[in-house]
matplotlib code that plots the C-alpha trace (Angstrom):
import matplotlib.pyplot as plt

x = [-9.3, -11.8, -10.7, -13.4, -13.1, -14.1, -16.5, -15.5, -16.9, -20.3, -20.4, -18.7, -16.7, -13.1, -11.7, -10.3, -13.6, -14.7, -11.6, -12.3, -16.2, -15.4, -12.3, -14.9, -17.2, -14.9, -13.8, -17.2, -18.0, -15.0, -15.0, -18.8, -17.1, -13.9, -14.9, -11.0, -10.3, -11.5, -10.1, -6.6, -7.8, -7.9, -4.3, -2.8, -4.4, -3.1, 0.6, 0.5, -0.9, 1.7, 4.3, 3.3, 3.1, 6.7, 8.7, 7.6, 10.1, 8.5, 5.5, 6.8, 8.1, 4.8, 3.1, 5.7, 5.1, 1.5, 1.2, 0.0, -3.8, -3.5, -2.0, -5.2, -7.2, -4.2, -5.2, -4.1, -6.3, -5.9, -8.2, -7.0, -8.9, -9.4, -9.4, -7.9, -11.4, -11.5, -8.5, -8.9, -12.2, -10.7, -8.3, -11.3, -13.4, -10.0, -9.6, -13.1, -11.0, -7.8, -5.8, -3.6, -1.5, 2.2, 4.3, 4.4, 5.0, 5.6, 4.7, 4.8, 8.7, 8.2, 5.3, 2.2, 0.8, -0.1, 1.4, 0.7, 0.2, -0.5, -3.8, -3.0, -3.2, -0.1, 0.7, 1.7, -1.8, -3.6, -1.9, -2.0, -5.5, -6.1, -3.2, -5.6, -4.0, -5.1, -2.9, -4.7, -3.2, -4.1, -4.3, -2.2, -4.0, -1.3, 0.8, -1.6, -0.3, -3.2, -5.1, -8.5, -8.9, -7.4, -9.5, -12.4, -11.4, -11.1, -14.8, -16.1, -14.3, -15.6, -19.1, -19.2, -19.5, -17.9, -19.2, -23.0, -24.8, -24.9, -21.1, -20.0, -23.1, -21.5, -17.7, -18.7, -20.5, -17.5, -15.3, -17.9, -18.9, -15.3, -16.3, -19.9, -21.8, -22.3, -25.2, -23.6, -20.6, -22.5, -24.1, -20.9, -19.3, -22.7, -21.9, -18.8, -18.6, -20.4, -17.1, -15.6, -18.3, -17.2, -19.9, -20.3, -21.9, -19.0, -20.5, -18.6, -19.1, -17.0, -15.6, -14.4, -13.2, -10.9, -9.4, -8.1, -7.7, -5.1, -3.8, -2.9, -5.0, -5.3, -6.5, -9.9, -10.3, -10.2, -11.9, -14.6, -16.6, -19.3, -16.8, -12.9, -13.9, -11.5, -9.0, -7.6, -7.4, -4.6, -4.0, -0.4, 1.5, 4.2, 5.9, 5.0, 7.1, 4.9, 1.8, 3.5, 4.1, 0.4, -1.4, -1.9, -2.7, -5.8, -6.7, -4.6, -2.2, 0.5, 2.1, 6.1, 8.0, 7.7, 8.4, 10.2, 13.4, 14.8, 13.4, 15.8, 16.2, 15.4, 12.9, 13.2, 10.4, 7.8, 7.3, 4.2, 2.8, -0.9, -2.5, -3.5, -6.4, -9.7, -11.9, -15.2, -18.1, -19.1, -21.8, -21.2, -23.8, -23.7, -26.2, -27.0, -27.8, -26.0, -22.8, -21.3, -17.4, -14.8, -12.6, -9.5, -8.8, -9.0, -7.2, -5.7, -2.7, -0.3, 2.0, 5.1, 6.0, 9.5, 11.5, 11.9, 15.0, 16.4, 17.4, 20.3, 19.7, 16.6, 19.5, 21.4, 18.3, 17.7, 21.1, 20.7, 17.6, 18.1, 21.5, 19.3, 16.3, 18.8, 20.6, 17.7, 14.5, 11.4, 9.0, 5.5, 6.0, 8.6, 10.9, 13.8, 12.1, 14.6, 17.4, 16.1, 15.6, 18.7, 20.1, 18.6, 19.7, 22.9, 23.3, 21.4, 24.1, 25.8, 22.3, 23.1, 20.5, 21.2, 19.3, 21.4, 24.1, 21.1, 20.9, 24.5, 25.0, 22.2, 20.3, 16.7, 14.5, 13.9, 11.4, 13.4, 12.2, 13.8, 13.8, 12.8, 16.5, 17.2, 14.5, 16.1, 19.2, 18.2, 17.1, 20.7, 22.3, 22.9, 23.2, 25.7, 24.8, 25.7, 23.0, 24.9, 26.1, 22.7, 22.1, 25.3, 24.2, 20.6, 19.3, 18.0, 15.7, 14.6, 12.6, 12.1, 9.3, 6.8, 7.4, 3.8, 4.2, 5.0, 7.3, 6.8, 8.6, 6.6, 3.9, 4.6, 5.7, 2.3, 0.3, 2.0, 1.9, -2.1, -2.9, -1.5, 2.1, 5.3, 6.2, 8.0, 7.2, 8.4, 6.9, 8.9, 7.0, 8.4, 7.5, 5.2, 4.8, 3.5, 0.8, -0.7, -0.1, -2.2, -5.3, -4.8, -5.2, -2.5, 1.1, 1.8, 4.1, 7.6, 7.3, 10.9, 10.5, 7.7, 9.7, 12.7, 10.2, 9.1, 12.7, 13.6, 10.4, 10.7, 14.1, 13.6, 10.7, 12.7, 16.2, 14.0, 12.1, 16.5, 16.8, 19.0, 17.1, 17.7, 21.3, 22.3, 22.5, 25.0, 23.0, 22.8, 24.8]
y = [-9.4, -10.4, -13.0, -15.2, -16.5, -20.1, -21.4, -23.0, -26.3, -25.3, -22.8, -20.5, -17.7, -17.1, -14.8, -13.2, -12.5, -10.8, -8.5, -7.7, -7.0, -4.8, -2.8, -1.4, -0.7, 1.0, 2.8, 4.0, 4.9, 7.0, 8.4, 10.1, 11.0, 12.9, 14.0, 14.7, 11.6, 10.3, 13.4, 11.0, 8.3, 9.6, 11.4, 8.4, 6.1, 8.6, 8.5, 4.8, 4.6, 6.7, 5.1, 1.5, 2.7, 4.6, 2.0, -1.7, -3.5, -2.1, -3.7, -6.5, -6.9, -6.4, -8.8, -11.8, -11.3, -11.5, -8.2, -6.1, -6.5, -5.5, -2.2, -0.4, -1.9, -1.4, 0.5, 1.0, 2.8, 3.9, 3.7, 4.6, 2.4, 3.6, 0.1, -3.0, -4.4, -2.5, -3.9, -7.7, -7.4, -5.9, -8.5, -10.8, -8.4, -8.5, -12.2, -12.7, -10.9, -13.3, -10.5, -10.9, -8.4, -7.9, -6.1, -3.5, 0.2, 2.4, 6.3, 7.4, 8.0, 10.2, 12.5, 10.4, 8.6, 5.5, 2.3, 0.1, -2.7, -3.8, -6.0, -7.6, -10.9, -13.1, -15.8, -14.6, -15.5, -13.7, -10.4, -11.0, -11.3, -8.4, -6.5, -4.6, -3.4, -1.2, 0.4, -0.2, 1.9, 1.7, 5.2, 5.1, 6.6, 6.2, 8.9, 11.8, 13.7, 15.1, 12.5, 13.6, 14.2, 10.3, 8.6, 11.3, 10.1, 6.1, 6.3, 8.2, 5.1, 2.3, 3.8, 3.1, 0.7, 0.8, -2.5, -3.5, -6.4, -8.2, -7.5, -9.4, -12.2, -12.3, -12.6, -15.0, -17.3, -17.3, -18.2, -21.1, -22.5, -21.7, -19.1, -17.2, -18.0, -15.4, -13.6, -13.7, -12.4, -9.2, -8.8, -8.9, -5.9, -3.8, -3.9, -3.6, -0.7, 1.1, 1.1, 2.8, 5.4, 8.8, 10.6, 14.8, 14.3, 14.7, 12.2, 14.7, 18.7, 21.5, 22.2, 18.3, 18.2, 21.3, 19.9, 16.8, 18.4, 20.4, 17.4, 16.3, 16.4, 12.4, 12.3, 14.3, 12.6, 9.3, 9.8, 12.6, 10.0, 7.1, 5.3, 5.4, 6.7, 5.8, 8.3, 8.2, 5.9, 5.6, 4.2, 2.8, 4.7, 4.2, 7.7, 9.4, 12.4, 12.8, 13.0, 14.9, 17.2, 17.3, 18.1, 21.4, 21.3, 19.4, 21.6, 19.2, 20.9, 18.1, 17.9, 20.0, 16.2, 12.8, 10.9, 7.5, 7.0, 9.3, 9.0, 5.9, 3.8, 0.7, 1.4, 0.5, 0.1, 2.8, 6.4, 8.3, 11.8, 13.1, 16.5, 18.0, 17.1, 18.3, 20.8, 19.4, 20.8, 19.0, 19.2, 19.1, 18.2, 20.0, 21.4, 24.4, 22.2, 21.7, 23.9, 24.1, 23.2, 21.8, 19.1, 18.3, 14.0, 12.9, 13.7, 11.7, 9.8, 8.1, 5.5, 4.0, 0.4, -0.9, -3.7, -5.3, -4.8, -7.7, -6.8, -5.5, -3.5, -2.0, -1.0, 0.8, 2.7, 3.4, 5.1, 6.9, 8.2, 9.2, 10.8, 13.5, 13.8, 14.7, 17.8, 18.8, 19.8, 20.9, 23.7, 23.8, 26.1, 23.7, 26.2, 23.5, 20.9, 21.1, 21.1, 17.5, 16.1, 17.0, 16.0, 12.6, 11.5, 12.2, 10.7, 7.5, 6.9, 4.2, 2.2, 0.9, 1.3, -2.1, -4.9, -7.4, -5.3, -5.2, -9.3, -9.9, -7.7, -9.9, -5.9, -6.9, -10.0, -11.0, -14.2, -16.4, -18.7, -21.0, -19.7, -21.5, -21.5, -23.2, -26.1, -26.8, -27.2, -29.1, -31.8, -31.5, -32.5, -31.8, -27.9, -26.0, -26.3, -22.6, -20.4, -17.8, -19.9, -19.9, -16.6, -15.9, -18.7, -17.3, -19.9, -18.6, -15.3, -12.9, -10.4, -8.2, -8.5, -5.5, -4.5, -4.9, -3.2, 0.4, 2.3, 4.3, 7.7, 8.0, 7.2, 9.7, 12.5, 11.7, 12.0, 14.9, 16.8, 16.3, 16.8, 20.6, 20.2, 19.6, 19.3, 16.3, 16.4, 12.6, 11.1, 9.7, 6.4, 4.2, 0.6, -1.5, -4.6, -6.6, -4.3, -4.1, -7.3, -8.6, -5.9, -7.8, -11.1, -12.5, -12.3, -9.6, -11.7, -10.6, -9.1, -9.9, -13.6, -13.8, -12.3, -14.5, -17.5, -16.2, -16.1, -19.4, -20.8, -19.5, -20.6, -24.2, -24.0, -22.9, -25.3, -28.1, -26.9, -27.0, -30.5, -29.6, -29.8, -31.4, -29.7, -27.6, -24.2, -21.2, -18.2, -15.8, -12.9]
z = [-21.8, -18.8, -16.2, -15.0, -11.3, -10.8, -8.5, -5.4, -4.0, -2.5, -4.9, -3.1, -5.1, -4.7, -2.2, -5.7, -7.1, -3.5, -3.4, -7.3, -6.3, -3.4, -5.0, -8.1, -5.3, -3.0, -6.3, -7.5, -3.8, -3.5, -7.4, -6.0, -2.8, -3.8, -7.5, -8.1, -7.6, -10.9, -12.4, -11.1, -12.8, -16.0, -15.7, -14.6, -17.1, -19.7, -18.9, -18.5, -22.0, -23.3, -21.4, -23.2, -26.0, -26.0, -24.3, -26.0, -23.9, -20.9, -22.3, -23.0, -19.3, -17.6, -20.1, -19.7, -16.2, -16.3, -14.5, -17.6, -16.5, -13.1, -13.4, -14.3, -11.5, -9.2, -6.1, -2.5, -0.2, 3.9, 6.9, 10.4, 13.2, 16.8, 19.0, 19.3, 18.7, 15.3, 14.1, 14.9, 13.5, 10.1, 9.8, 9.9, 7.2, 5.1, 5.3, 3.7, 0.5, 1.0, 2.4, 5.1, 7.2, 6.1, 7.8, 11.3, 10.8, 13.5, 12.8, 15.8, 15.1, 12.7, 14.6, 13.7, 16.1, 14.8, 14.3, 11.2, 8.8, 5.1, 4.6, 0.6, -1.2, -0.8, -3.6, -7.2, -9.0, -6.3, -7.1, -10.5, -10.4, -8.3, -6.0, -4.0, -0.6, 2.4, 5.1, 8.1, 11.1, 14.8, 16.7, 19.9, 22.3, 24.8, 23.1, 24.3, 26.7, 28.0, 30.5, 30.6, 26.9, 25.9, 28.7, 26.4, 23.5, 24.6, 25.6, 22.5, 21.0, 22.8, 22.1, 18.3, 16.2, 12.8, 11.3, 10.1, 12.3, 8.7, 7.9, 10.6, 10.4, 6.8, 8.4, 10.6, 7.7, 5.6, 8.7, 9.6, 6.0, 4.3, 1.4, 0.4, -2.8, -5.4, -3.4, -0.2, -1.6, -3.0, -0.1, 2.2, -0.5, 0.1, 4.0, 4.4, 2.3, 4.6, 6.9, 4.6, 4.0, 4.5, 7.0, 7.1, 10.8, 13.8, 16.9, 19.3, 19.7, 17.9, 21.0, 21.7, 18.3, 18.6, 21.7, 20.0, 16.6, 18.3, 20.1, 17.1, 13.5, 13.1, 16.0, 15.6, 12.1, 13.6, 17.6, 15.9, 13.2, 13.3, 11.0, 9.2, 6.4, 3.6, 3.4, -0.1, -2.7, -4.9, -8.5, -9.9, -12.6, -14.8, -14.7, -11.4, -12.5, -15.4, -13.4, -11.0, -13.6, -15.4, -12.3, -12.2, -15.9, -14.5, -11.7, -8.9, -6.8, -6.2, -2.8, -2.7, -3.6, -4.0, -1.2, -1.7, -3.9, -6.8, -11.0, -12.0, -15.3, -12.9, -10.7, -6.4, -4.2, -3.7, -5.1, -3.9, -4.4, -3.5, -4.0, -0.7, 1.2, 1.2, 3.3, 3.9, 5.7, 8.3, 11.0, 14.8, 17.1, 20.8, 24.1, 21.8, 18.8, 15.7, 14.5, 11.2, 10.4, 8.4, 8.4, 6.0, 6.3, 3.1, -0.5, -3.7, -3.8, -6.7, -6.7, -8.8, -7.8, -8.9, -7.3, -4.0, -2.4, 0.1, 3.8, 2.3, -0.3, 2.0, 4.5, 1.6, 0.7, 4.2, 5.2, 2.1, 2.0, 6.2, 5.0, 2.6, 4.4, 7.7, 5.7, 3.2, 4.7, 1.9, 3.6, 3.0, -0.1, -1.6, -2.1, -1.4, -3.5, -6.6, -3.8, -2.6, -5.7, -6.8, -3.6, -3.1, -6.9, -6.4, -2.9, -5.0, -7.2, -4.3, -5.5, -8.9, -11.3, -13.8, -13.1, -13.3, -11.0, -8.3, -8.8, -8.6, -5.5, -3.9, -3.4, -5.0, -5.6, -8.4, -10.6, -12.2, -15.2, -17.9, -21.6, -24.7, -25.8, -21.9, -22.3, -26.0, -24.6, -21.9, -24.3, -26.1, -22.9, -19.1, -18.7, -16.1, -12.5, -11.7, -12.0, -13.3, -16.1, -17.4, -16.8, -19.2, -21.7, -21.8, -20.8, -17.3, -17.0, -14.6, -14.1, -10.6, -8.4, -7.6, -4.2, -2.7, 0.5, 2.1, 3.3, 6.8, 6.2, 2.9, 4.6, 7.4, 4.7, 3.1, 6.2, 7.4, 4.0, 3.8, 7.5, 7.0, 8.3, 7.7, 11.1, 12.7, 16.0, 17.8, 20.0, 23.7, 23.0, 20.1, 18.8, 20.0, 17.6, 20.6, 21.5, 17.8, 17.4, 20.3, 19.1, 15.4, 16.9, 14.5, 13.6, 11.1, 8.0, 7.3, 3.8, 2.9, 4.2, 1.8, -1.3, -0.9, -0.7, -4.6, -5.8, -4.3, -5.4, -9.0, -9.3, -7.7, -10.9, -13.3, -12.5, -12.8, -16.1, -17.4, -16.2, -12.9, -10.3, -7.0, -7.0, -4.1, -5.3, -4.5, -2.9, -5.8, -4.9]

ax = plt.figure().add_subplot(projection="3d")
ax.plot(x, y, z, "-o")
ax.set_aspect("equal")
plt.show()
C-alpha cells in the first residue's frame, strides 16, 4: 500500500514527503557506501517477515496502530558535528524535513566526548508516515586536554564548510516562503545529501590525524573530514536476538551484547546491536605529498523499539540496568557476554513484563482508544466514569507507544564498541545542556513531556468518543 502526500497551499509538498524523499536517498547513498549494509537490510526484513507471520496478534497490534507501514522504512542514522555553527544550521536543514530536536544526551560521562540530541518528527501521523530520526552529537572540544592540539583542531574546524551554497539558499527559501514545491524539494534532498557524503580524502596530514586519533578516536573522525559523513544507518526489527543470532551466518560479525534492556514478552524502550566498524582507506594530504591510511568511523547498526516508559519506570530501568553494568563488565572478546545477559534478565524481573501491570503501575505510556463494544454501549446509556472501569468492561483499549528516542549508555556502548574499545575512560567535565543548547539555537523538547501529551490526548479522544467527556479524570496509575 503507497501513501500519497498532499500538496500544500502554493504547491508546496509536505515536510513528510521531504523526510520520505531524503531517507530513500540517504539509504541508496549509504547501501553503495557500506555494501554490508544492505546485506542488514535483507536479514532484518527476513526476521520481521517471519516474526508477522508467526505471531498474528503482533500483527494485528502494529496494524490497529497504524504503525505496520513504517517498520520497513524505519531507520535512524548518526552524524557527529564539529561547531556550534554546524549544529544550528542542522537544526535548520532538519526542520525543512519537520524534524525537531528532542532530548540532550551527555556522553562525555561515559568516555565519549560528545554531547547530544534526537532530530525526528513529532505528532502521531508524522511518524506514522515516516519515523525517520538522526542523532546529531556536538564534539566538545573543551574536553581535550592537550591545548595546542584543540585550539588545532578548532581552526581546522572553523575552516570548513559542511553544507552546499544551494543547501542553505534552499533552507533559507523554505524558512522565507513556508514549504518548497516538488522541484525544490528534490533539489534540497540532492544537496543536502552531500553532508552526509562519506569522503576517502583526510583535509589534515597523517601526522595531525594520529595526534588526535590518539586523543581520542571520535575526535580524528570528526576534526580530520570535509564533512560528517553518516556514520551508520540502522533499520528496526522485530527480534533483535534473531538477527543477532543470524549474522555471522551472513558474513556480519555482531558486536559481544546488545546494549539496552533484556529479551522480554513486552518489549521497553530501546535494544541495539551493530557489527563492528569498518577499515577504510583513506588518503592524507601533507609537505611531502599524499600518504596512504586507514580509518575505522563508520559500521551497521539494528534496533528493537518497544514501549515508552514514564519518569518513573525510566528510573526503575535506570538503577537496574547501572546495578548490572556496575558488577558485570563484557571484554572485547565477549567472553562474559552469557554472564550479562543472564545477569541483566534476572536483575529485570523488578520490571514487570504484562502490559497492563506496566499501565497500572503508571511505568509506561500508553494510546488509548474506545472499542466498538464501548461506542455501543455508549448509545445504551451513560458509561462508568473511571477509566479503569472501562478498561475492565472492554470498553476502553490501549496499546503502548514506540519509544522514539535514545538512550545514552547504549549509545556510548555502541560508540565505544565500534571506535575499537571497550574502555570507559570519563571525562572531569560533565553536562552542559546550556552550552549545546545555545550552539542549537533552540530548546531541545522533553521527550517524556511529549509522550504524556499522546496518552492524555488519546484518552481525552477516546472518553469523549464513550460519551464521558468533560469529567475530571483520576491519573491512571
Amino acid at each position: 500500500m503507497s501513501r500519497s502526500f498532499s500538496k500544500m497551499p502554493h504547491a508546496f509538498v509536505s515536510t513528510d514527503h521531504i523526510r520520505s524523499l531524503f531517507t530513500e536517498a540517504m539509504s541508496q547513498m549509504y547501501r553503495t557506501e557500506v555494501p554490508q549494509y544492505g546485506t542488514l537490510i535483507e536479514l532484518v526484513a527476513d526476521v520481521n517477515a517471519g516474526c508477522l507471520e508467526r505471531d498474528p496478534a503482533l500483527r494485528e497490534r502494529f496494524a490497529s496502530a497504524d504503525e505496520l507501514e513504517r517498520i520497513d522504512i524505519e531507520r535512524h542514522g548518526a552524524i557527529r558535528l564539529g561547531t556550534a555553527e554546524e549544529l544550528f544550521t542542522i537544526r535548520r536543514l532538519f526542520a525543512v524535513m519537520g524534524m525537531q530536536a528532542i532530548g540532550y544526551y551527555d556522553l562525555s560521562v561515559a568516555g565519549v566526548p560528545v554531547h547530544s540530541t534526537c532530530f525526528r518528527p513529532i505528532d502521531e501521523a508524522a511518524l506514522n508516515v515516516n519515523p525517520f530520526r538522526v542523532f546529531t552529537s556536538l564534539l566538545r572540544l573543551e574536553l581535550i586536554e592537550d591545548e595546542s592540539l584543540r585550539r588545532e583542531a578548532e581552526a581546522i574546524l572553523a575552516a570548513r564548510r559542511i553544507y552546499t551554497p544551494r543547501a542553505i539558499a534552499l533552507i533559507e527559501r523554505h524558512e522565507q516562503n513556508g514549504g518548497l514545491t516538488e522541484a525544490e524539494a528534490s533539489e534540497f534532498v540532492a544537496e543536502a545529501l552531500e553532508t552526509f557524503r562519506w569522503h576517502g580524502e583526510a583535509t589534515v596530514s597523517a601526522e595531525t590525524y594520529k595526534r588526535l586519533h590518539d586523543a581520542h578516536r571520535l575526535i580524528a573522525d570528526v576534526v580530520s573530514f570535509k564533512g560528517p559523513h553518516i556514520n551508520h544507518l540502522t533499520p528496526r526489527t522485530l527480534d533483535i536476538d534473531a538477527v543477532q543470532a543470524r549474522m555471522p551466518e551472513r558474513g556480519i560479525t555482531p558486536k559481544a551484547v546488545i546494549e539496552g534492556p533484556p529479551r522480554r514478552q513486552c518489549d521497553i524502550l530501546l535494544r541495539q546491536t551493530s557489527f563492528k566498524a569498518l577499515e577504510e582507506a583513506i588518503v592524507f594530504s601533507g609537505d611531502e605529498g599524499t600518504v596512504q591510511g586507514t580509518h575505522t568511523a563508520r559500521f551497521g547498526e539494528i534496533e528493537q523499539r518497544g514501549v515508552a516508559l514514564t519518569a518513573k519506570g525510566r528510573a526503575l530501568y535506570d538503577r537496574l540496568l547501572a546495578s548490572v553494568r556496575g558488577e558485570v563488565q563484557v571484554g572485547a572478546g565477549g567472553a562474559k557476554a552469557g554472564a550479562y545477559d543472564q545477569e541483566l534478565a534476572e536483575r529485570f524481573k523488578a520490571l514487570p513484563d504484562g502490559w497492563d501491570e506496566l499501565r497500572k503501575q503508571d511505568l509506561a505510556f500508553f494510546r488509548y482508544s474506545a472499542t466498538p463494544a464501548g461506542i455501543a454501549a455508549a448509545v445504551a446509556g451513560p458509561l462508568p466514569r473511571d477509566p479503569e472501569a472501562l478498561v475492565a468492561k472492554g470498553y476502553l483499549a490501549f496499546a503502548p507507544i514506540v519509544y522514539e528516542d535514545f538512550l545514552p549508555v547504549s549509545a556510548a556502548g555502541i560508540f565505544q564498541s565500534n571506535l575499537g574499545t571497550d574502555q570507559q575512560q570519563n571525562y572531569a567535565t560533565r553536562s552542559n545542556r546550556d552550552a549545546f543548547e545555545t550552539a542549537l539555537g533552540a530548546t531541545a523538547q522533553d521527550e517524556l513531556a511529549l509522550y504524556a501529551e499522546r496518552q492524555a490526548a488519546s484518552l481525552e479522544a477516546a472518553m469523549e468518543a464513550l460519551g464521558v467527556a468533560g469529567l475530571q479524570l483520576r491519573t491512571l496509575a
